[in-house]
C-alpha positions in Angstrom: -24.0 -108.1 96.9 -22.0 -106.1 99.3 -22.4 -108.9 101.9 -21.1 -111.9 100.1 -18.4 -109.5 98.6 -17.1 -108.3 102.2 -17.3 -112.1 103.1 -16.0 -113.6 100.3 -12.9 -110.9 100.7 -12.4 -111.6 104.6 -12.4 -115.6 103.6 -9.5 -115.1 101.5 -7.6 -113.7 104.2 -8.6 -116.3 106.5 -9.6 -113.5 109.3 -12.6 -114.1 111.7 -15.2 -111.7 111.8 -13.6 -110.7 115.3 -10.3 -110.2 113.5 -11.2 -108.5 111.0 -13.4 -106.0 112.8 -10.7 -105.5 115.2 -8.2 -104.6 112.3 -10.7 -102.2 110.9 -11.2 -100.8 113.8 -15.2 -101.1 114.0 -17.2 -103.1 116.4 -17.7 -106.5 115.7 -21.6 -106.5 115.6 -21.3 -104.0 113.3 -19.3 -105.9 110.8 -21.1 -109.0 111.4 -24.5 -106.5 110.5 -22.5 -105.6 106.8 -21.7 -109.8 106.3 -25.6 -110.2 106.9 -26.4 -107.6 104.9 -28.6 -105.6 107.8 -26.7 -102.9 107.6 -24.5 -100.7 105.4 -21.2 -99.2 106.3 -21.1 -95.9 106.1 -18.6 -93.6 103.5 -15.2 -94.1 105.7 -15.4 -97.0 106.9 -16.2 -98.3 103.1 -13.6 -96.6 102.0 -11.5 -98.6 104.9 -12.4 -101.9 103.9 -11.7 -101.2 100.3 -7.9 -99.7 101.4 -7.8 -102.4 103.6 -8.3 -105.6 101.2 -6.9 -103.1 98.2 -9.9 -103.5 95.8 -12.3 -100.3 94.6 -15.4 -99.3 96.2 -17.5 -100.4 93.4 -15.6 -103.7 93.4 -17.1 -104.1 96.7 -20.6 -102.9 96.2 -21.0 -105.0 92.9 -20.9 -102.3 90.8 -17.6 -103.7 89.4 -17.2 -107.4 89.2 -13.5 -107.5 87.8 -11.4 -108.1 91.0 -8.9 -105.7 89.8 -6.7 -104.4 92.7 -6.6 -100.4 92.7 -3.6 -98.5 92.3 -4.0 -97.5 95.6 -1.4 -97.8 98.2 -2.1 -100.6 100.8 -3.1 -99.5 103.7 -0.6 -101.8 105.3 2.7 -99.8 104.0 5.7 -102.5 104.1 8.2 -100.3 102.6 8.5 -97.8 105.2 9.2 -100.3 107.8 11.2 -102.4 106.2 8.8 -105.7 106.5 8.2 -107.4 103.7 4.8 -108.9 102.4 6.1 -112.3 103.1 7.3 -111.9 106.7 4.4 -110.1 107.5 1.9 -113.1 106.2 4.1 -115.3 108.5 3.3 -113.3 111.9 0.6 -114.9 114.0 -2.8 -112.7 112.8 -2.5 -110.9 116.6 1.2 -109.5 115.6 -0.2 -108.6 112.4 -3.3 -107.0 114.0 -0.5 -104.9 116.4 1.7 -103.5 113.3 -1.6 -102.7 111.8 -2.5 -100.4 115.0 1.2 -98.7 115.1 0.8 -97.7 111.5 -3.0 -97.0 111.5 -2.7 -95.1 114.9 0.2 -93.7 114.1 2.0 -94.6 117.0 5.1 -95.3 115.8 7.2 -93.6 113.0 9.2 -96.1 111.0 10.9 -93.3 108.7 14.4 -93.7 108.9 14.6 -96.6 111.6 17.4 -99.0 112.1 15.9 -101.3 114.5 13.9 -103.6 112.8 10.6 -103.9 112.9 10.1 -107.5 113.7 12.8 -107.2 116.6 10.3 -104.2 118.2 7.3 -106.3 118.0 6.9 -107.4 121.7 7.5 -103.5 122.4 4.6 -102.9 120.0 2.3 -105.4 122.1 2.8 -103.6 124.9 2.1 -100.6 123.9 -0.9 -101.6 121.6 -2.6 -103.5 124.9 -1.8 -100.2 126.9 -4.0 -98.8 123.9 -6.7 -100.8 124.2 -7.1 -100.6 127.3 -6.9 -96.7 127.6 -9.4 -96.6 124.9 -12.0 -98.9 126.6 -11.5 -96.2 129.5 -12.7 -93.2 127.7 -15.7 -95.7 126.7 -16.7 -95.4 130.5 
C-alpha cells in the first residue's frame, strides 16, 4: 500500500523518481526500493515524505485512506521568504529543488530579508552546486 501511495503522491507532483529523491534528500535507489515496495523507509525519512507532500504517516502507510492534509506546516515555508505558492510552482523543478536545499539545509536565513527571493535565485545555484559537490567529497 505504501508503494502505490508514495507513487501515486510523487505523480501528482509530476517529479521523477530522480527529483524526488534528490528533494528528499535520499538516494535514488533507495526511493525507487520504497516505489517497488522492496524496501521500507525508515522513521525520518517517513516522516520526510509525509512533511514533504503534507499528508499523515498513516495516510501514507494505508492506515488512513482520507487524503486529508495535516495541520502541519509544509516543509516548504513560503511565508518566511516571501514566495508564494504560485511563483514557486512556476520555477523550473531544478530552482525549486535549490530553494528547497537553502531552506532544508539551512543555508540561508530569509527572516527579515529585503532582497527577494526569486532575484537571489542564481546566487542560490551557486551555492547549492558548491554544496553538492563538497558533499560528494566527504563521500570519498
Amino acid at each position: 500500500m505504501f508503494s502505490k501511495t508514495l507513487q501515486q503522491l510523487r505523480k501528482s507532483k509530476k517529479l521523477t523518481q530522480d527529483e524526488l529523491a534528490n528533494r528528499l534528500n535520499i538516494n535514488r535507489g533507495t526511493y525507487a526500493n520504497y516505489e517497488r515496495g522492496h524496501r521500507q523507509p525508515d522513521f525520518d525519512t517517513l516522516i520526510k515524505i509525509a512533511d514533504y507532500f503534507d499528508v499523515s504517516t498513516d495516510y501514507l502507510l494505508g492506515r488512513d485512506t482520507k487524503n486529508q492534509q495535516t495541520e502541519q506546516v509544509s516543509l516548504f515555508p513560503f511565508d518566511k521568504i516571501g514566495v508564494d505558492q504560485d511563483e514557486y510552482n512556476n520555477l523550473s523543478s531544478y530552482q525549486q529543488e535549490v530553494l528547497d536545499w537553502a531552506i532544508n539545509e539551512d543555508a540561508l536565513f530569509f527572516k527579515n530579508k529585503s532582497d527577494n527571493v526569486l532575484d537571489m535565485l542564481e546566487r542560490l545555484e551557486i551555492a547549492y552546486e558548491v554544496d553538492k559537490v563538497m558533499k560528494k567529497r566527504e563521500k570519498r
